[in-house]
C-alpha positions as a printed NumPy array, in Angstrom:
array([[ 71.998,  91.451,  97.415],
       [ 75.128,  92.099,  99.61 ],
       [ 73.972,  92.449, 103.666],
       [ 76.236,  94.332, 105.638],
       [ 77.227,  94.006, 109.232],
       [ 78.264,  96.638, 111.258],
       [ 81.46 ,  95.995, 112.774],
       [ 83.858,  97.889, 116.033],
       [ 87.205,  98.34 , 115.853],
       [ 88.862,  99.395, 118.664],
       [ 92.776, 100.467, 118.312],
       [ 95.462, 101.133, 121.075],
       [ 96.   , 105.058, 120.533],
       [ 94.281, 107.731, 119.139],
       [ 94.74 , 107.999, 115.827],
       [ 94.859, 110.661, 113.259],
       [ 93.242, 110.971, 109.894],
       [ 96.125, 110.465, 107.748],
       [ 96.409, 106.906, 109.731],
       [ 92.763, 106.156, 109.005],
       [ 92.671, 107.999, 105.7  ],
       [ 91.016, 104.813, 103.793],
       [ 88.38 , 104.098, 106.232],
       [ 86.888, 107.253, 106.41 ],
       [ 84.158, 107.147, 104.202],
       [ 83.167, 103.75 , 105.943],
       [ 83.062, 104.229, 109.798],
       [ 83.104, 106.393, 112.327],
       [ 86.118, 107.686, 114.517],
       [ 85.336, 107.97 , 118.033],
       [ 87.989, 108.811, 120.579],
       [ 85.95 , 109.424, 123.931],
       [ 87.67 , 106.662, 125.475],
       [ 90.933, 107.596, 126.618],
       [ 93.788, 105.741, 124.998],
       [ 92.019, 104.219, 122.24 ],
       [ 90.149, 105.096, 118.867],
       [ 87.133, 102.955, 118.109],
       [ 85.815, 102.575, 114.559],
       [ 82.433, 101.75 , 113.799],
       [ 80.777, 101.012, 110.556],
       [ 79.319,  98.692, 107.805],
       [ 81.864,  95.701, 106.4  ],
       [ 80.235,  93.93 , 103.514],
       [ 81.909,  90.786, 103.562],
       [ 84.35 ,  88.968, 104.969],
       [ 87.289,  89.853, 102.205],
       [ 86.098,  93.732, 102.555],
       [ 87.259,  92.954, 106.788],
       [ 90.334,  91.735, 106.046],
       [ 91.1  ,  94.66 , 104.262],
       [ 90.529,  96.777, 106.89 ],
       [ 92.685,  94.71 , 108.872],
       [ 95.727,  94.288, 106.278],
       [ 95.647,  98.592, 106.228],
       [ 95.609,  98.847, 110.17 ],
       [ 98.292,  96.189, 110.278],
       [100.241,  97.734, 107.724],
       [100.267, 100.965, 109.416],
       [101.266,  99.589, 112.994],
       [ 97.78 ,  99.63 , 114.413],
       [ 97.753,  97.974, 117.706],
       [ 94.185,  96.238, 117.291],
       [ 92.553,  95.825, 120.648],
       [ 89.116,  94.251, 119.388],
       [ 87.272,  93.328, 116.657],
       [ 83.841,  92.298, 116.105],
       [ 79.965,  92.546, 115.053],
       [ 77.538,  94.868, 116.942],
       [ 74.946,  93.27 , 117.786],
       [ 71.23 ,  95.571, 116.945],
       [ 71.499,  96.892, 120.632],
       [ 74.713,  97.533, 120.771],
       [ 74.863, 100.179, 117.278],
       [ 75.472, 103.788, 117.826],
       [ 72.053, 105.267, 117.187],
       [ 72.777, 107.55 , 113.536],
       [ 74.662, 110.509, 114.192],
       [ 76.443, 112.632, 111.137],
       [ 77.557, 114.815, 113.304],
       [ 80.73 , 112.007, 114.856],
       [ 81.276, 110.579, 111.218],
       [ 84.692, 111.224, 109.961],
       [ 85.692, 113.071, 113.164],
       [ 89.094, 113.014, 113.489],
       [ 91.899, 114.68 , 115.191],
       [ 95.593, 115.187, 115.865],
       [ 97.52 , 113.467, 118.363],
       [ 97.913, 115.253, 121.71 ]])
């Protein structure tokens, strides 16, 4: 049995979903901060992280944090913010 933790990543910019195409069906895009994107979802091991973080590297991401979320500090389930995405302004 694989346990998941559920991770934020918070990137310098907001980005758009071509730039976070793979990690879509993993996390949630939030942009309510101004001048950063944060992602939020389940990683299910430490190799499936890394990933993550070879794809925003590889892309020019400018990672401004990563880490767990601890049970008080996860989003409480919304749908309606997965996958939101948007276009530069």
């Amino acid at each position: 049995m694989t346990t998941t933790t559920t991770y934020e990543i918070v990137i310098k910019g907001r980005a758009t979903e071509r730039f976070l195409r793979p990690l879509l069906d993993d996390f949630s895009i939030d942009h309510d901060v101004e001048g950063v994107t944060r992602l939020t979802g389940d990683v299910r091991d430490a190799a499936h992280l890394h990933g993550i973080v070879a794809h925003l590297t590889s892309v020019g991401a400018e990672l401004v944090s990563i880490g767990p979320l601890t049970p008080t500090q996860q989003p409480a389930t919304d749908s309606s913010t997965k996958n939101e995405t948007s276009n530069p302004s």
